[in-house]
C-alpha positions in Angstrom: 8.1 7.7 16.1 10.0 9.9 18.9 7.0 12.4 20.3 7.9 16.2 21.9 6.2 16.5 25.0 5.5 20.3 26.1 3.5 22.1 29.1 1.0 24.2 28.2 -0.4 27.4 30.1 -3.0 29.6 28.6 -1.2 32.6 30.7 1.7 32.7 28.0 0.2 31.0 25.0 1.8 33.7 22.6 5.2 32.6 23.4 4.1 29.2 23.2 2.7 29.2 19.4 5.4 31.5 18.6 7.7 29.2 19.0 5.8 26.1 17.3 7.0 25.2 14.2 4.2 25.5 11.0 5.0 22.1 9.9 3.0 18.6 9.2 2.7 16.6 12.8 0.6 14.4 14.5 0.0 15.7 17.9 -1.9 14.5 21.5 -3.9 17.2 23.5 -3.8 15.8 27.3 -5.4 17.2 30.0 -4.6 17.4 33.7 -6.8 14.6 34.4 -4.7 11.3 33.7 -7.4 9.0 33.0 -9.1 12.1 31.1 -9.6 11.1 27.3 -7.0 12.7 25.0 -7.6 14.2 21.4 -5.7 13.1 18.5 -5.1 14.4 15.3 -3.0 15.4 12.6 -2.2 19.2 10.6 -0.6 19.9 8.2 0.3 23.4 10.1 1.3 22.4 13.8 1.1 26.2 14.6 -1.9 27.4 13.0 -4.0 24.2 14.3 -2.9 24.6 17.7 -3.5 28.2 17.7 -7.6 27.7 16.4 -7.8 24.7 19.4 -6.2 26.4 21.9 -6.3 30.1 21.3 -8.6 32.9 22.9 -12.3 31.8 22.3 -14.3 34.2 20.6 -17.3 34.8 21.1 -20.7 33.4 19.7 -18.2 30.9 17.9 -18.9 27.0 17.8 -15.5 26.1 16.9 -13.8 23.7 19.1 -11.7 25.5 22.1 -9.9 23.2 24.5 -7.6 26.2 26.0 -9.4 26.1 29.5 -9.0 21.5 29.6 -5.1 21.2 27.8 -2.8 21.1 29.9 0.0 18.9 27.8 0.9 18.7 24.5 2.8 15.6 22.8 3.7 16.2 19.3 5.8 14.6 15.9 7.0 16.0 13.4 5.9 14.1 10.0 6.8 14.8 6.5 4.6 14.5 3.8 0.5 12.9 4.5 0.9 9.6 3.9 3.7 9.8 7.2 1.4 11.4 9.1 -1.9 8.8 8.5 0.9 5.8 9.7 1.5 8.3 12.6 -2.3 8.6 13.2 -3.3 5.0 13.0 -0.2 3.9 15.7 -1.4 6.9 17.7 -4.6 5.7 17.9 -4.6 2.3 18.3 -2.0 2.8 21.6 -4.7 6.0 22.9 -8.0 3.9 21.8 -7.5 -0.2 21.4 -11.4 -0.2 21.3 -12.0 2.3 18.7 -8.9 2.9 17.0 -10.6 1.0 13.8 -14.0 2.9 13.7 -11.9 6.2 14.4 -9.5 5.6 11.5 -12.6 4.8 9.1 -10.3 1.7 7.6 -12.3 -0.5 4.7 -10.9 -3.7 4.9 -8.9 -4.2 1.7 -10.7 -6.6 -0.8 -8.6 -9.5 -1.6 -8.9 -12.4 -3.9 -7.9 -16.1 -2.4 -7.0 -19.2 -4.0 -8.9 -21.9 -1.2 -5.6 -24.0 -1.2 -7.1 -25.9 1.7 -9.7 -27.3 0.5 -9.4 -30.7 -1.2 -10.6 -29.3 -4.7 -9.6 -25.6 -4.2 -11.1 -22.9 -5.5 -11.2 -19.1 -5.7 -13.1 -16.2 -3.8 -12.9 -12.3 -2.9 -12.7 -11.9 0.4 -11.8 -8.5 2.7 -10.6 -11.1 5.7 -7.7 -12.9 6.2 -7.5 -16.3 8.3 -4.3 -16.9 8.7 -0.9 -15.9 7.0 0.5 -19.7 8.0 -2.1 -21.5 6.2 -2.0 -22.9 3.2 -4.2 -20.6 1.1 -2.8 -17.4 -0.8 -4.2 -14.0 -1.1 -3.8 -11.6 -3.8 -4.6 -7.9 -3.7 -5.1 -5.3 -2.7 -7.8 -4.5 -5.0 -9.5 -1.1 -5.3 -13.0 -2.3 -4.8 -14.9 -5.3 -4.4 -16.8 -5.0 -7.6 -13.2 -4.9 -9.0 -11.7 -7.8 -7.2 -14.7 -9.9 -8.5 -14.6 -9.0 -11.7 -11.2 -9.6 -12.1 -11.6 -13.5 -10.5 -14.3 -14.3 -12.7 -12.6 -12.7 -15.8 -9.8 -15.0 -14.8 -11.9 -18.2 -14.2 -12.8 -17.9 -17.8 -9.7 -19.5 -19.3 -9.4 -22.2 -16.7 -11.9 -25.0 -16.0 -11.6 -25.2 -11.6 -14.7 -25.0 -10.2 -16.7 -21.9 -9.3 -19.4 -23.3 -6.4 -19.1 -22.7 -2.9 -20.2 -26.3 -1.4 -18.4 -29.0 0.1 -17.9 -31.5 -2.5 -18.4 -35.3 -2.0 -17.7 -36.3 -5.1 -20.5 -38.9 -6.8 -20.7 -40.1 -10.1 -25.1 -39.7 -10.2 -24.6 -36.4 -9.5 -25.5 -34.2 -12.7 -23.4 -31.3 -12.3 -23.6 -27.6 -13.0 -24.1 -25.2 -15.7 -20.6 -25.1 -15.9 -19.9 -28.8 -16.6 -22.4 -28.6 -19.4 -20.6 -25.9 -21.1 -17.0 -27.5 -20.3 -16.1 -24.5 -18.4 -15.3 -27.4 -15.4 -13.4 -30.1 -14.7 -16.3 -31.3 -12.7 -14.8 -33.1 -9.9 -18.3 -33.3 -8.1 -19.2 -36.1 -10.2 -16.0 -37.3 -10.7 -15.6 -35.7 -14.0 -11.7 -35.9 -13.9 -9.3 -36.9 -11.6 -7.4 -35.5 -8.7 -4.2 -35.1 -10.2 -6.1 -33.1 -13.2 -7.9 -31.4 -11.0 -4.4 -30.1 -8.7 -2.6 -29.7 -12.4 -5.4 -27.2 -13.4 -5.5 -25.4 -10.1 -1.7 -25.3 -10.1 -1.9 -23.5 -13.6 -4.3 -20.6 -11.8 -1.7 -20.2 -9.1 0.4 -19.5 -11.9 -1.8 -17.1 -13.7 -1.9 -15.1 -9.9 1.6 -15.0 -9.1 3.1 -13.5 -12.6 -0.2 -11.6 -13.3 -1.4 -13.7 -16.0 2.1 -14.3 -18.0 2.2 -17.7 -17.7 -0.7 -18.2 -19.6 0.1 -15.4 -22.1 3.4 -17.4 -22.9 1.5 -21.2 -22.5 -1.1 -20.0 -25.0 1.5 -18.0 -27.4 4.1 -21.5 -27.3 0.9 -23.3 -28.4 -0.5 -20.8 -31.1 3.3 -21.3 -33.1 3.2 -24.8 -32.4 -0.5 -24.9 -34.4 1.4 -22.4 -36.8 4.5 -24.6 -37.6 2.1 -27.8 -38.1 -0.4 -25.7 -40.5 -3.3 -25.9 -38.3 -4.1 -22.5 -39.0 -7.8 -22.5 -38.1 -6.6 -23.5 -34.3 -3.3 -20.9 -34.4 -6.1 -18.2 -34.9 -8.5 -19.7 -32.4 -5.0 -19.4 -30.3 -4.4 -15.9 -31.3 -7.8 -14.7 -30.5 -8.0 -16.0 -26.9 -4.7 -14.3 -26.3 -6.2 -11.1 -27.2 -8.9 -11.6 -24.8 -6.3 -12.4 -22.4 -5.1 -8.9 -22.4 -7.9 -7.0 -20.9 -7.9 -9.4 -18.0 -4.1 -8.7 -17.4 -4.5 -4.6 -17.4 -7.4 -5.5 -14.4 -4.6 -6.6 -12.3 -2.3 -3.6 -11.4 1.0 -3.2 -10.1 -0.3 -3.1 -6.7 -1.9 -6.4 -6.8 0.7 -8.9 -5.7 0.8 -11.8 -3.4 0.2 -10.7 0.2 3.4 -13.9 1.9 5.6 -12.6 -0.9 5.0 -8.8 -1.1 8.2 -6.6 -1.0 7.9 -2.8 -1.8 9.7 0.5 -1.4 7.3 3.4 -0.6 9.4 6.8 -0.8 8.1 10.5 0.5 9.2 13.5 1.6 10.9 13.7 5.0 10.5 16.2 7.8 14.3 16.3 7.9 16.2 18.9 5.5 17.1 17.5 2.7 16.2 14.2 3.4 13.6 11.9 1.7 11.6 9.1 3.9 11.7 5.1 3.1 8.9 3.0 3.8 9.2 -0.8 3.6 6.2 -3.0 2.8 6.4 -6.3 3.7 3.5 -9.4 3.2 1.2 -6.0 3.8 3.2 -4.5 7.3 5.0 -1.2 6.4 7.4 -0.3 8.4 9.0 2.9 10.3 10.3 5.6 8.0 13.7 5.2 7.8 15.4 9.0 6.7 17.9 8.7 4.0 19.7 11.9 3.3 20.6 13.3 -0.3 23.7 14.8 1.2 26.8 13.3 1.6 28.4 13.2 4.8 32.6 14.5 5.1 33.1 11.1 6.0 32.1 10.2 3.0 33.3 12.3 0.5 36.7 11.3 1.7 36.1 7.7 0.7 35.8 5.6 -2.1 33.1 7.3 -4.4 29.6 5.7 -4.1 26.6 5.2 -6.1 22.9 6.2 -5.0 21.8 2.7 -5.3 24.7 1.3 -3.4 23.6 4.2 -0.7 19.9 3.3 -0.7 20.6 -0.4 -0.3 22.8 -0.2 2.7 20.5 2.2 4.3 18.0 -0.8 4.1 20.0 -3.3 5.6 21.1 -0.9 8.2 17.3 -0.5 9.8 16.1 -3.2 12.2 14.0 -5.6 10.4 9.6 -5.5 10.5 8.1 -6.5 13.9 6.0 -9.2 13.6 2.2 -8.4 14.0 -1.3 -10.0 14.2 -3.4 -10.8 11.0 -5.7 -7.7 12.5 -2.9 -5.4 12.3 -1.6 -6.6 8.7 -5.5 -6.4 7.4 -5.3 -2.9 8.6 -1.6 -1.9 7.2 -2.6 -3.3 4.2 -6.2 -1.4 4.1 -4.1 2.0 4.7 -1.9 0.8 2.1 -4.4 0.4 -0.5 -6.2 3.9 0.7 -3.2 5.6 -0.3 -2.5 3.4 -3.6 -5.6 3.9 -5.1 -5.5 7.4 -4.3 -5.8 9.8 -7.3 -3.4 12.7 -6.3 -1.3 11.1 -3.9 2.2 12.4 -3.5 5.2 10.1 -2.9 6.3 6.8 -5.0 6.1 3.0 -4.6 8.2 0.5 -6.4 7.4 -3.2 -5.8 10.0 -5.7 -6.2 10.1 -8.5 -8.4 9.2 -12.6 -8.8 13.0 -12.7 -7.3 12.4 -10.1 -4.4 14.7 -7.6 -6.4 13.6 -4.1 -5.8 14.2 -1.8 -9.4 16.7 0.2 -8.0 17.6 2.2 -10.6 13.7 3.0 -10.6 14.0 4.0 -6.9 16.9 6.6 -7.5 14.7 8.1 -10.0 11.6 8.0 -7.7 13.7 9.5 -5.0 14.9 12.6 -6.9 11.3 13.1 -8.2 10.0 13.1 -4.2 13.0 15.1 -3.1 12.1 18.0 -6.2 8.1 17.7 -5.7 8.0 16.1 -9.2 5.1 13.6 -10.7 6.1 10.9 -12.2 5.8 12.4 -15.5 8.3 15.3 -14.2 5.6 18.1 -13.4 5.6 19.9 -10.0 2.7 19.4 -7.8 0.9 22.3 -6.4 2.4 21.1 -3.2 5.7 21.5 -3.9 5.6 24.2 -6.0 4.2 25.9 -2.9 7.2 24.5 -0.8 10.3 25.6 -2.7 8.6 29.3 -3.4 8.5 29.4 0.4 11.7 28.3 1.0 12.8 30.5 -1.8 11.5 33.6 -0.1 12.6 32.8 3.3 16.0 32.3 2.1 15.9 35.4 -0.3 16.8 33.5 -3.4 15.3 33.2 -6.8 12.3 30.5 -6.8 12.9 30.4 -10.6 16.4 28.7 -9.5 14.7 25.7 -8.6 12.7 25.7 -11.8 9.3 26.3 -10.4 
């Protein structure tokens, strides 16, 4: 993201806020001192916040005044919040590499990982990640911990891998667990099946992870006719009932738990240019650099073949350089902003996640866009935002606010 760098001088600071834009930015406050420490935020007014931190003191006040230390300003335009935090966090970590994190206040994102690794593999919550090149895979993120384990054991439940955390050497004098008695395990620590079972069962669980439990809803429907068809009623209901249990689990895992070396999503919010939305791609947790994708057609355009939104979206994809590598540090912090936002409960913009073929919905995402580009919720209401936004514009340009259906 471009930043405006501008001089000021406390001798003609009305000029200077007067011609400061009151829009969302992230800005840098420097002072004449180069190895002086800068201060970094974001407004959602550049003009009015820089007029409180830089303005005339008043007196017996203990708000912050830096007029008499700034003596440059660095500055960029952002367009809706969740712009403006990615702004932040790059900010930061390039101002502060020591403190970035503990500035930010980023929680780790918990995540749930299948141990592939491990010669009988099993499943934990976890809010680090090793390595993306290894063999184990990690699903998430989840809102909470407390969710992230529920939803592991609720899971573990229909599948018999094991559940303890130890090394296992397997011998046949060992008596097992708790779980072995019950048959909830294959108990490989005493042998209790054999390798290949063992794999086959852990290779249904990767299943259940990567289509959100579908796999087994269809396994355990297919076998429910089957004990239908050959009048084993008793064991069709038996069937029927674990499948209803099954449900429950499934709504635990929302859309924006997926698997963190396949992830693909679309993020779309409002843009600081006019009439213009901003597209965020996410990618194995990395999101990249808004790419601006305008609503209006150029003259070029209109004077060629007619084209479709979706056609329009998708080349504006392919058009923008492709995600910069990064460290698993960076990625567990992305994806930690990520899931901040996610889980928010009045967050303003839209995601769409693509699907087990890497297929974004786009007929979804030209919906999504026009909803972002009105101020609409998903369910077609204004926000308070952007109800606030178009009566503005409305009065500035001396038209009917009514006209935009507000």
């Amino acid at each position: 993201m471009p930043f405006s760098r501008l001089t000021f001088s406390p001798e003609c600071d009305a000029e200077f806020f007067a011609g400061l834009p009151a829009t969302p930015a992230v800005f840098v406050l420097r002072g004449e001192d180069p190895n002086g420490e800068p201060y970094v935020s974001k407004t959602s007014n550049l003009r009015r916040r820089l007029t409180r931190l830089l303005g005339p003191a008043e007196d017996r006040s203990r708000r912050l005044n830096l007029r008499d230390r700034v003596h440059e300003i660095e500055f960029a335009f952002t367009g809706s919040d969740f712009e403006s935090g990615l702004v932040l966090y790059h900010t930061l970590r390039r101002e502060f590499p020591k403190s970035y994190a503990k500035r930010l206040k980023l929680r780790p994102a918990p995540l749930v990982r299948l141990m592939l690794e491990n010669q009988y593999p099993r499943v934990t919550v976890t809010t680090r990640i090793a390595t993306l090149r290894g063999r184990s895979l990690y699903y998430g993120p989840f809102q909470s911990r407390v969710a992230a384990e529920k939803f592991a054991n609720d899971v573990l439940d229909f599948f018999k891998i094991r559940r303890c955390t130890d090394e296992l050497n397997p011998d046949p004098s060992f008596p097992g667990c708790v779980y072995s008695e019950m048959k909830m395990c294959l108990a490989p620590c005493f042998r209790g099946c054999s390798d290949s079972e063992y794999n086959a069962e852990v290779a249904r669980v990767q299943a259940f992870f990567d289509t959100r439990g579908l796999s087994l809803e269809h396994e355990l429907a297919r076998q429910r006719d089957e004990a239908s068809m050959n009048l084993e009623f008793e064991a069709a209901a038996a069937l029927h009932t674990r499948i209803e249990k099954l449900a429950p689990v499934r709504q635990q895992c929302g859309e924006a738990v997926q698997r963190l070396d396949t992830m693909r999503a679309l993020i779309v919010q409002r843009s600081a240019e006019a009439e213009s939305v901003a597209l965020f791609r996410v990618e194995c947790g990395l999101i990249g650099d808004p790419i601006p994708f305008s609503l209006q057609l150029k003259s070029a355009e209109h004077t060629q073949k007619p084209q479709s939104m979706e056609s329009r979206v998708q080349q504006a994809l392919a058009a923008a350089p492709p995600l910069e590598s990064a460290s698993v540090a960076e990625t567990v912090e992305q994806l930690a902003y990520l899931k901040r936002w996610v889980y928010r409960t009045n967050k303003t913009g839209e995601i769409f996640f693509a699907d087990g073929k890497g297929e974004l919905p786009w007929r979804r995402v030209v919906r999504g866009i026009s909803r972002v580009y009105r101020g609409e919720k998903p369910g077609g209401e204004l926000n308070e935002t952007a109800r606030d936004y178009w009566i503005n514009r409305g009065r500035a340009a001396e038209i009917n606010p009514e006209d935009y259906n507000v």
